[in-house]
N, C-alpha and C positions, 0 to 999 in steps of 0.2 A: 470455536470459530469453524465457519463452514469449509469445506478443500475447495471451495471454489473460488472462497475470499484470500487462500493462501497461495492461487494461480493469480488471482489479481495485482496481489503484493508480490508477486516474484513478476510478473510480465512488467508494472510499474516499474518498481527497481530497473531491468535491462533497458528500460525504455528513457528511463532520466540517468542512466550513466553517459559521464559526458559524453559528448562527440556523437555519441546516435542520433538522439534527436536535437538539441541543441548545446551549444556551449557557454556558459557564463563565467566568468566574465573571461571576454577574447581575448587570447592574448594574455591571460591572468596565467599565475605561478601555478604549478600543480596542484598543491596543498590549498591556494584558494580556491582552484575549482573544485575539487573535490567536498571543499568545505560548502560553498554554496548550494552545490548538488545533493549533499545531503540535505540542507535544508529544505528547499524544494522540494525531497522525495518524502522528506516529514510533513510538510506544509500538507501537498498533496491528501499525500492517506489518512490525515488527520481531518482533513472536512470530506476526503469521500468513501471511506472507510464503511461508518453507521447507515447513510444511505443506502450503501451498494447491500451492507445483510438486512434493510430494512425493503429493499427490493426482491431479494429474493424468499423472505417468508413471504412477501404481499404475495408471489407467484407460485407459493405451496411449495419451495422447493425447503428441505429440510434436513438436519442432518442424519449421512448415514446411518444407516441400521446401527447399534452396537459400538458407537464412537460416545464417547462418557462428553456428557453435556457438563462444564464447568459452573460453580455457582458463583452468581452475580455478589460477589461482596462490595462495601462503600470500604473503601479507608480512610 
């Protein structure tokens, strides 16, 4: 994974913890918002995840020098 897709999943994450940018549900128990926020921040990175490294090969950017490229296995 590229260090840029791993500022993305960290600035995401700060950004869908509750109360920053929104609250779901208002007025809900802790444990439920918590729980919905996760979903959301899964929901999220799970449709824009493969775009965002599929944007940045389109743009030549690549990973660093010397960082071991993972192999694609199916399971």
């Amino acid at each position: 994974m590229h260090p840029l897709v791993s500022v993305y999943v960290a600035v995401l994450f700060v950004v869908l913890t509750p109360g920053i940018l929104l609250r779901l549900p208002k007025n809900g128990k802790p444990l439920t918002v918590a729980v919905v926020h996760g979903v959301v921040f899964a929901t999220v990175l799970y449709f824009t995840c493969k775009p965002l490294q599929k944007m940045l090969d389109n743009m030549g950017i690549t990973e660093p020098a010397g960082m071991p490229v993972p192999p694609y296995t199916v399971l």
